[in-house]
DRENDO-1510 file (C-alpha; in Angstrom, 1 decimal, always signed):
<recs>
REC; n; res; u; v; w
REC; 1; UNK; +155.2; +133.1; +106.1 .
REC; 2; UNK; +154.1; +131.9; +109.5 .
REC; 3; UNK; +151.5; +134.9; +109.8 .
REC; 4; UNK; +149.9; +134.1; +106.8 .
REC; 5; UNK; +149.3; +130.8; +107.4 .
REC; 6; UNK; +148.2; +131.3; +110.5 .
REC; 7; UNK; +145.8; +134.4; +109.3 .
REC; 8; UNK; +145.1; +131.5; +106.5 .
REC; 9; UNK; +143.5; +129.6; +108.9 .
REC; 10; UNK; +141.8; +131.9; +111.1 .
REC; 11; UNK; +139.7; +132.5; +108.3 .
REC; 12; UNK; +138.4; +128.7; +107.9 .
REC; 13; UNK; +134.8; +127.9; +109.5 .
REC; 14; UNK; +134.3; +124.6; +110.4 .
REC; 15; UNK; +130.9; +123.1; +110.5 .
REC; 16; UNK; +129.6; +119.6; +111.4 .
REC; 17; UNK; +127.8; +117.4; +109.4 .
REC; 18; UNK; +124.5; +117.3; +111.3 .
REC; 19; UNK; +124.8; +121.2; +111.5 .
REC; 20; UNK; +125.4; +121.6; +107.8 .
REC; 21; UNK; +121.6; +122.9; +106.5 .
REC; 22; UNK; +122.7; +122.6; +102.8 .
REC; 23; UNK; +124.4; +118.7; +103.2 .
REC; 24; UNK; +120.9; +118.0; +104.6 .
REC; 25; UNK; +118.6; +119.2; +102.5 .
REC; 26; UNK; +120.9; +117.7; +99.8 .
REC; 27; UNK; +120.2; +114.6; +97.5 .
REC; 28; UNK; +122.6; +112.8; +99.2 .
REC; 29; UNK; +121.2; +113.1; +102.5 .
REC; 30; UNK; +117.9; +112.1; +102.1 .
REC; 31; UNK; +118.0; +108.6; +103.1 .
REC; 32; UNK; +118.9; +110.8; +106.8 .
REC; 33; UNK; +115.7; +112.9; +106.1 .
REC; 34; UNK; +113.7; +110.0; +105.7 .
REC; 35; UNK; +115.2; +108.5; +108.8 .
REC; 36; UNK; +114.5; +111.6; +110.9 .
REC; 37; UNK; +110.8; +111.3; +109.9 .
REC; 38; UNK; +110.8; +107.9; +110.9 .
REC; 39; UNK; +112.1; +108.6; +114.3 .
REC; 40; UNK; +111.1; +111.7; +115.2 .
REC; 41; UNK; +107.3; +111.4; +115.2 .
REC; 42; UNK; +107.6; +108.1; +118.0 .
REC; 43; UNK; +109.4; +110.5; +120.5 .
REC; 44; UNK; +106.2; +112.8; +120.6 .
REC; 45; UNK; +103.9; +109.7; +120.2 .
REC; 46; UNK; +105.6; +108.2; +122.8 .
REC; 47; UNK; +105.2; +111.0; +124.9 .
REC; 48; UNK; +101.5; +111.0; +125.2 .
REC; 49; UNK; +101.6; +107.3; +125.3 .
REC; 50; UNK; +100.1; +106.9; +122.1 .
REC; 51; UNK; +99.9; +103.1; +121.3 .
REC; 52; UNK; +96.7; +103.0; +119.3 .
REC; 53; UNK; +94.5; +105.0; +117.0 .
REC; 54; UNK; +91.4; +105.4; +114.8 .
REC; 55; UNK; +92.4; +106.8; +111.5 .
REC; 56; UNK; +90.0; +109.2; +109.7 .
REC; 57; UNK; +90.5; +109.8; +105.9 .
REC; 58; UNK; +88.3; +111.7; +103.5 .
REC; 59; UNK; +88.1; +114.6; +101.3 .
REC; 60; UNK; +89.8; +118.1; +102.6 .
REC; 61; UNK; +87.5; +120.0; +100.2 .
REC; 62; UNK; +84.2; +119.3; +102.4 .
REC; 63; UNK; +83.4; +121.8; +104.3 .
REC; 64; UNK; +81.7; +122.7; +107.5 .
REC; 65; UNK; +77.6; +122.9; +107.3 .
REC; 66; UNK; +77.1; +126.6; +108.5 .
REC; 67; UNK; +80.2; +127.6; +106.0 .
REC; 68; UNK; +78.4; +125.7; +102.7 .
REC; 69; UNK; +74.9; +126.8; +103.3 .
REC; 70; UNK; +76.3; +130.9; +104.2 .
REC; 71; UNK; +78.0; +130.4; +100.6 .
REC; 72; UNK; +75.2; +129.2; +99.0 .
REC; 73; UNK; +72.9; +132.1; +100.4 .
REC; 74; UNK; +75.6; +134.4; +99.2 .
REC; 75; UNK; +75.7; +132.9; +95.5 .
REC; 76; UNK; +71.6; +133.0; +95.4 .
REC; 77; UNK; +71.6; +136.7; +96.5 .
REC; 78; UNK; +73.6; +137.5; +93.9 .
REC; 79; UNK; +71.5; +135.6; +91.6 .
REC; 80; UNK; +68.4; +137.2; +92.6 .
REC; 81; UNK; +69.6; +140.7; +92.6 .
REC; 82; UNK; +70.9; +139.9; +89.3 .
REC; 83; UNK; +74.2; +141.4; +89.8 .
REC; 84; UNK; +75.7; +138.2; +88.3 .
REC; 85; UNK; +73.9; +136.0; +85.7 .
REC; 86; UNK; +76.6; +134.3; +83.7 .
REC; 87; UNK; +77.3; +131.0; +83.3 .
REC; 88; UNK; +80.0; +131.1; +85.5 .
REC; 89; UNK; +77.6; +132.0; +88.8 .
REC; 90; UNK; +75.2; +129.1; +87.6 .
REC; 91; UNK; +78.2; +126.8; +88.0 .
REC; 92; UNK; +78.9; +128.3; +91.0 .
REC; 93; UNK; +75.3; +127.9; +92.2 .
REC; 94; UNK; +75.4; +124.2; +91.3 .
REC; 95; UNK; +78.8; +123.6; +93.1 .
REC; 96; UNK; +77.7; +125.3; +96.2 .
REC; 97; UNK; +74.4; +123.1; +96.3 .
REC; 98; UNK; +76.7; +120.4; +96.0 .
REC; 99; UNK; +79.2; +121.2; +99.3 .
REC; 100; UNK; +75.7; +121.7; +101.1 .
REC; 101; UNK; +74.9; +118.1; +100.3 .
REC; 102; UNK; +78.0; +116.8; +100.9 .
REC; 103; UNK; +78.5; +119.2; +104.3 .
REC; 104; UNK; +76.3; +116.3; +106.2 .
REC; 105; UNK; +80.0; +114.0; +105.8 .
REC; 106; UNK; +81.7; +116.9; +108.0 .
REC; 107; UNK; +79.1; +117.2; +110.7 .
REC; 108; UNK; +79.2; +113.0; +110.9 .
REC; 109; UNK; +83.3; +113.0; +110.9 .
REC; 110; UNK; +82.5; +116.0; +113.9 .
REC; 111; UNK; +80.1; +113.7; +115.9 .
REC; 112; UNK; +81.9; +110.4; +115.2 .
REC; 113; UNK; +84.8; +111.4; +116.3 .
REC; 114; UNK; +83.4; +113.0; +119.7 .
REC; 115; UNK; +81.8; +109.6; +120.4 .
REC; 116; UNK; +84.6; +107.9; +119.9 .
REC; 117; UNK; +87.1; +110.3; +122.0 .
REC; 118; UNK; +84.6; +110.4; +124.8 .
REC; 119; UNK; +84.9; +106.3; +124.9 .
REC; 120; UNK; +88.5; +106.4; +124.9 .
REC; 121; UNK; +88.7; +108.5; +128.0 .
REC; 122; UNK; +86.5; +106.2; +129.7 .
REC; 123; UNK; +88.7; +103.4; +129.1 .
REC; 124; UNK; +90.2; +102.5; +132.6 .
REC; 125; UNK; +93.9; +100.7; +131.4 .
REC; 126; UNK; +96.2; +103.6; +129.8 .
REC; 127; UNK; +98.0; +101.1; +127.8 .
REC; 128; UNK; +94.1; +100.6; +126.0 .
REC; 129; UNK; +93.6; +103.6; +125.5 .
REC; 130; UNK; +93.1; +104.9; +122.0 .
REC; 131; UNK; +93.2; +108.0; +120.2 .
REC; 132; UNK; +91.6; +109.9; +116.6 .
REC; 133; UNK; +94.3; +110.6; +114.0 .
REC; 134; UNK; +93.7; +112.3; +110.8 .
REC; 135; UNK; +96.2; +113.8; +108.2 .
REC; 136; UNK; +96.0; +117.6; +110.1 .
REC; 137; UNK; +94.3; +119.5; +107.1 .
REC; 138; UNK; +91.2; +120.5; +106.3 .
REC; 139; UNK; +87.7; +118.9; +105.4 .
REC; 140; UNK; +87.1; +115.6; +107.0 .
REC; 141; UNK; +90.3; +115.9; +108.7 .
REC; 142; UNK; +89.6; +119.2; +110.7 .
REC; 143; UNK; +86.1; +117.6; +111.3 .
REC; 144; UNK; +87.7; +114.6; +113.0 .
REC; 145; UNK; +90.1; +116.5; +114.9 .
REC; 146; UNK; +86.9; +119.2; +116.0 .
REC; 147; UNK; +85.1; +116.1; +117.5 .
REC; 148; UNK; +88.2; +115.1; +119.5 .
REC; 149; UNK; +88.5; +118.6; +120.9 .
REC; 150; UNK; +85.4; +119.0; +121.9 .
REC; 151; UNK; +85.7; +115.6; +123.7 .
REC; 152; UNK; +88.3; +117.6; +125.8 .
REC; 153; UNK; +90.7; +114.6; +124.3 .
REC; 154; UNK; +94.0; +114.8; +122.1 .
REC; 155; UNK; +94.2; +113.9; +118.5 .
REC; 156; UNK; +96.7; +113.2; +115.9 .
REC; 157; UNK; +97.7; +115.2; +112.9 .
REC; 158; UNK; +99.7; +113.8; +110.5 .
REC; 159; UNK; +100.2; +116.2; +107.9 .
REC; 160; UNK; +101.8; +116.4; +104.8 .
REC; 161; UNK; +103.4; +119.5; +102.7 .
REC; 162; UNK; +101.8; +120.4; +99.5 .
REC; 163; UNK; +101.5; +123.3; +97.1 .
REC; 164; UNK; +97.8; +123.8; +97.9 .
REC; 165; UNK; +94.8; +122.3; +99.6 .
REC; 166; UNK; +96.6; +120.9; +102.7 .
REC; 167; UNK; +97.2; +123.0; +105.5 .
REC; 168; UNK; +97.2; +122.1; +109.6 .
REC; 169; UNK; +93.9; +122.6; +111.0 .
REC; 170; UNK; +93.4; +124.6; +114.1 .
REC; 171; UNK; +92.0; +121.6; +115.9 .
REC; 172; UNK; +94.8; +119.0; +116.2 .
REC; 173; UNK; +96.5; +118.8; +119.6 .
REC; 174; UNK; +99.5; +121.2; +119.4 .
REC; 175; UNK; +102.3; +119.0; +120.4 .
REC; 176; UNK; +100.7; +115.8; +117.7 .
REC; 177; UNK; +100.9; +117.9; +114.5 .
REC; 178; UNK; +103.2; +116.5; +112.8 .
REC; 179; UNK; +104.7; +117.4; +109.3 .
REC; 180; UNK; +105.8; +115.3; +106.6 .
REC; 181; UNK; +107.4; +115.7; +103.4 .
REC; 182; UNK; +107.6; +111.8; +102.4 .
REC; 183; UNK; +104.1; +110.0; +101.2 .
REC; 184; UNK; +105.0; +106.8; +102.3 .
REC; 185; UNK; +106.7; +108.1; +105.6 .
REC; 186; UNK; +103.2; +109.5; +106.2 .
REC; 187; UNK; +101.6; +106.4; +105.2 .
REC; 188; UNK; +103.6; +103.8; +107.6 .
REC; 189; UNK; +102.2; +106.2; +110.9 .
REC; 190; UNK; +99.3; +106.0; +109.8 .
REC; 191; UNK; +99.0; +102.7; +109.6 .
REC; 192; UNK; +101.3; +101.2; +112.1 .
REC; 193; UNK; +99.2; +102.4; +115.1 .
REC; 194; UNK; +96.1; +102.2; +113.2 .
REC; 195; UNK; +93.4; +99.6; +115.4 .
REC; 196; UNK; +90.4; +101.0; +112.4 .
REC; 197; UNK; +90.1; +102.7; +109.8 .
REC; 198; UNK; +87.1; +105.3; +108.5 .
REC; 199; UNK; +87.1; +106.5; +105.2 .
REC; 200; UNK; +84.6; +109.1; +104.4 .
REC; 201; UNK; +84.3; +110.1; +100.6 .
REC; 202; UNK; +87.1; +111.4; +99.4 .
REC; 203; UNK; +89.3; +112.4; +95.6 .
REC; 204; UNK; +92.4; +110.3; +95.0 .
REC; 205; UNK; +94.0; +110.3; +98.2 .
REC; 206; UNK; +91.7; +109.1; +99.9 .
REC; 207; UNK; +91.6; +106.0; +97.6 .
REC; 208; UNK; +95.1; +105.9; +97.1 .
REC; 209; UNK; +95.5; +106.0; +101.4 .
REC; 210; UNK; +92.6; +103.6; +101.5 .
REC; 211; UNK; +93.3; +101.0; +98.8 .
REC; 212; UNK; +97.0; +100.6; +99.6 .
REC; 213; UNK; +95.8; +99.8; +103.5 .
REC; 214; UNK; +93.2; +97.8; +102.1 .
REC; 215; UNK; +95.9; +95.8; +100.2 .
REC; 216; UNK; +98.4; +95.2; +102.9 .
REC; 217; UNK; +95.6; +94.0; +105.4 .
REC; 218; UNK; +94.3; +91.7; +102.1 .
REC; 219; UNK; +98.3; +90.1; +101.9 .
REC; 220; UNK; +98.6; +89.8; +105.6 .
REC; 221; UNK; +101.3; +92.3; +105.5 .
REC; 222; UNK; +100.2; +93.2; +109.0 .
REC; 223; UNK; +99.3; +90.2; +111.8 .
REC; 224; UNK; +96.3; +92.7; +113.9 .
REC; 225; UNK; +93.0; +92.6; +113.5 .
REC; 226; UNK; +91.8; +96.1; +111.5 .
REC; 227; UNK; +88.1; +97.2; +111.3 .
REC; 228; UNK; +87.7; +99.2; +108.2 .
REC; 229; UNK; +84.5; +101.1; +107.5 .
REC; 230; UNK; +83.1; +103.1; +104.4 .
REC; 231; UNK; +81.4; +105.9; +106.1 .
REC; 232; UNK; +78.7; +107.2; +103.0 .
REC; 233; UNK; +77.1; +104.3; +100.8 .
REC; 234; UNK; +75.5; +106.9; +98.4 .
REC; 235; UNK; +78.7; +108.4; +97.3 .
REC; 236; UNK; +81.0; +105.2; +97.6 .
REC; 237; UNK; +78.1; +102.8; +95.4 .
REC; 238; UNK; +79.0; +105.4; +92.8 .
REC; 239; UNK; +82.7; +106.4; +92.8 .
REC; 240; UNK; +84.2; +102.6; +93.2 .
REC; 241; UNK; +82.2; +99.0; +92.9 .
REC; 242; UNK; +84.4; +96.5; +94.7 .
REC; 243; UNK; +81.7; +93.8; +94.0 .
REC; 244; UNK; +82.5; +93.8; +90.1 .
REC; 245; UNK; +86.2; +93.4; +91.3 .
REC; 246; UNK; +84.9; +89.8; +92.5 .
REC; 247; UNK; +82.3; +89.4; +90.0 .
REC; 248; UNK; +85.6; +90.1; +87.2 .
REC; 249; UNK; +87.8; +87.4; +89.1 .
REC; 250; UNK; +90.2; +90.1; +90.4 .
REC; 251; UNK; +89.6; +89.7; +94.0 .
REC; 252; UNK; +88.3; +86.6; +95.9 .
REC; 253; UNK; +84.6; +86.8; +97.6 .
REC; 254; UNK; +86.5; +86.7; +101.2 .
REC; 255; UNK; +88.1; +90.3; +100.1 .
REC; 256; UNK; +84.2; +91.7; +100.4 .
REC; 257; UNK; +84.7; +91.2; +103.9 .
REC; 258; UNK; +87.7; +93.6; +104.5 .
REC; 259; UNK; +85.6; +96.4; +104.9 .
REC; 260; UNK; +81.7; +97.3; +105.9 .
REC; 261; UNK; +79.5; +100.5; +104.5 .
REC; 262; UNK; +78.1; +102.5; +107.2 .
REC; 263; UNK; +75.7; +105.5; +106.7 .
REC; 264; UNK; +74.9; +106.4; +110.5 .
REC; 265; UNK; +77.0; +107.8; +113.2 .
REC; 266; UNK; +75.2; +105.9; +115.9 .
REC; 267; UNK; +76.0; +102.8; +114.4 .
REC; 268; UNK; +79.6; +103.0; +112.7 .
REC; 269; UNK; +80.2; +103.9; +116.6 .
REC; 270; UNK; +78.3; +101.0; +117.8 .
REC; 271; UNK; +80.5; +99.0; +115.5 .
REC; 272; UNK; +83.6; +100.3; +116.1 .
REC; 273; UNK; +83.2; +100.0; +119.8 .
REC; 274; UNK; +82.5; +96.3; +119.8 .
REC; 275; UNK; +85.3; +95.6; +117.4 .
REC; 276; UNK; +87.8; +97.3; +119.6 .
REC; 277; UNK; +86.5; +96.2; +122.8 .
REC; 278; UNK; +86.5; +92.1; +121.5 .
REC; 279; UNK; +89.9; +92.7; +120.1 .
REC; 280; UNK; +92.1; +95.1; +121.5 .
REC; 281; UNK; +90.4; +96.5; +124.8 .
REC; 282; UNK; +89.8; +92.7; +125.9 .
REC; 283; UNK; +92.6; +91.5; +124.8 .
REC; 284; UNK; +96.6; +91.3; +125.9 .
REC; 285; UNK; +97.5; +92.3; +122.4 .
REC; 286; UNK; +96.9; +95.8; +121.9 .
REC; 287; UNK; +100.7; +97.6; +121.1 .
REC; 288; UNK; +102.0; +96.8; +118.1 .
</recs>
């Protein structure tokens, strides 16, 4: 009897909780999931002595100039040779005139984000230093993370796991790509470092990422000062009218002033630069 418990309990693997993959990918231990997103990010932050950043939002389906126009040659070759005629390849034609057009955004997000990174390494104090974040995928996000790199300066990836679109551009510094699977997670890094805000045009989560900011610097949710900038009147006159909010009664005419519509990269960066320097780079209060 005493060798069959004892070969009873040879047989028995222990395991620890923190070591037990199926407890923590459990239900029950998500509230420690969303606690490991909260803290693990700030250890790599932290690292790089990464206090404050410029977020960049905007669409991840805009793509670089050279890769629109090379797609629209493609679809009028084919057109021209009449190898495909159908509707189909019209629509195709129109789309791909379309991500020509709206390829300009990418190249701007590129050069904005160079200018900015270049200023930041100029900046003498480490502790005033900032640095370009962006949610790590594609579009306008690779674009801003492509400007920082070629700035020979880090940048932030904060991405986020999805069934399609999003993936982790090429561009983001290595050891600052950071994945999330919680929205709102995602949401509080990029805000809680955020000194300004850029939001080129973009589908809905861009305005969801935008408006919820928007709405917590509106309720003085957060005490800092927070430059937000529409980068692209011509496609934000069109998708959302923030002036028939006030003229409506649903916001107040001081709520116009949260944000300012830029069109130039010479002068968003002009902007940005004097709004950081006046209140963070001139200032004590920079962390947050």
């Amino acid at each position: 009897m005493i060798d069959n418990n004892n070969n009873q309990q040879d047989d028995i693997h222990l395991i620890k909780a923190y070591n037990n993959y199926e407890f923590l990918n459990s239900p029950p231990a998500r509230i420690i999931r969303v606690m490991a997103e909260m803290i693990e990010p700030s250890t790599r932050l932290r690292k790089y002595n990464t206090w404050n950043t410029v977020v960049f939002f905007g669409s991840a389906r805009i793509l670089p100039q050279k890769e629109a126009i090379k797609e629209l040659k493609e679809i009028k070759r084919s057109l021209q040779e009449g190898s495909d005629d159908s509707e189909e390849a019209k629509l195709a034609l129109k789309d791909a005139e379309r991500d020509v057009t709206m390829s300009r955004y990418y190249e701007d997000a590129v050069k904005l984000s160079q200018k900015l990174t270049i200023w930041f390494k100029e900046l003498e104090q480490k502790d005033k230093r900032f640095m370009v974040c962006t949610g790590g995928g594609p579009g306008i996000m690779e674009a801003a993370n492509l400007g920082a790199k070629l700035a020979d300066g880090n940048s932030i990836g904060l991405n986020i796991s999805l069934p399609w679109e999003q993936y982790p551009n090429k561009y983001q510094t290595k050891d600052l790509a950071i994945e999330f699977h919680y929205f709102f997670i995602r949401k509080f890094w990029f805000f809680y470092l955020a000194k300004a805000l850029v939001v080129f045009p973009g589908g809905f989560g861009t305005l969801d990422e935008f408006f919820e900011l928007l709405t917590i610097i509106q309720t003085g949710k957060s005490k800092k000062y927070m430059p937000v900038v529409l980068y692209g009147s011509e496609y934000w006159n069109k998708v959302i009218n923030i002036e028939e909010m006030y003229n409506w009664g649903t916001i107040s005419k001081e709520d116009l002033d949260l944000y300012r519509i830029f069109d130039d990269v010479e002068e968003t960066f002009e902007y940005l630069q004097q709004e950081l320097t006046q209140h963070y780079v001139n200032n004590s209060g920079v962390n947050p």
